[in-house]
C-alpha positions in Angstrom: 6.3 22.0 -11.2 6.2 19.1 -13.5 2.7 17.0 -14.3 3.3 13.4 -15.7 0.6 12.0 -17.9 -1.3 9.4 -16.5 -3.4 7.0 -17.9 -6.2 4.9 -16.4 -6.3 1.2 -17.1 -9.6 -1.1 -17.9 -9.0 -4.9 -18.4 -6.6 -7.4 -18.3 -5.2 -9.5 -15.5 -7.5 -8.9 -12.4 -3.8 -8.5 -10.0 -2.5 -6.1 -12.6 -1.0 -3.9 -9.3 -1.7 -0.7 -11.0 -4.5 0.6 -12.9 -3.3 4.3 -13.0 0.1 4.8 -14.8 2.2 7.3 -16.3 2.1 7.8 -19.8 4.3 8.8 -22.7 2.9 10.5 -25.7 -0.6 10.9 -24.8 -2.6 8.5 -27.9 -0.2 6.1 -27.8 -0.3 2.4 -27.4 1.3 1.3 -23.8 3.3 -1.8 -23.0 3.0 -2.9 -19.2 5.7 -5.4 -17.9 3.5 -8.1 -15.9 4.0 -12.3 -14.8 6.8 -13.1 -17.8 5.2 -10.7 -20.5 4.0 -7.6 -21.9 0.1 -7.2 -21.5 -0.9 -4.1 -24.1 -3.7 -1.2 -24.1 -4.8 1.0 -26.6 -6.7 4.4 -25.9 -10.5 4.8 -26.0 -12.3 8.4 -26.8 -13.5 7.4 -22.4 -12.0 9.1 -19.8 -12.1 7.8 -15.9 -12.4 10.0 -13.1 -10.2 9.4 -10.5 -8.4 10.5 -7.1 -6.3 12.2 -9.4 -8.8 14.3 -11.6 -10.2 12.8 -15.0 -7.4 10.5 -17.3 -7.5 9.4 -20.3 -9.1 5.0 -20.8 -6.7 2.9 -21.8 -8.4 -0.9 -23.0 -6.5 -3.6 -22.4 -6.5 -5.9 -26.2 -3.4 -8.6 -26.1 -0.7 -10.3 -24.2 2.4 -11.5 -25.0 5.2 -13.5 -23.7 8.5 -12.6 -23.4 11.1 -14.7 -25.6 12.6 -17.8 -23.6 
């Protein structure tokens, strides 16, 4: 049985259509696709619980725009 890392999200766009996401390497930055551009999280030392047990806050801290 495999168990993908998830992260929970705090911030950003208020229609973001997720909040809880798979993750890579847990501690690392994560890039969501959304509306023409990247909108970025870091990780917090806060974790969320949620329908799927405690995870890990991500912050949300920029956008940006995809080229063109």
């Amino acid at each position: 049985m495999t168990h993908t890392a998830k992260a929970y999200l705090v911030g950003g766009p208020d229609d973001l259509p997720e909040r809880i996401v798979p993750i890579g390497a847990p501690g690392g930055d994560l890039k969501i696709s959304f509306r023409g551009g990247y909108e970025h999280f870091r990780v917090t030392t806060r974790r969320q619980e949620t329908s799927e047990g405690p995870l890990p806050v991500y912050e949300w801290w920029e956008r940006t725009e995809f080229p063109g």
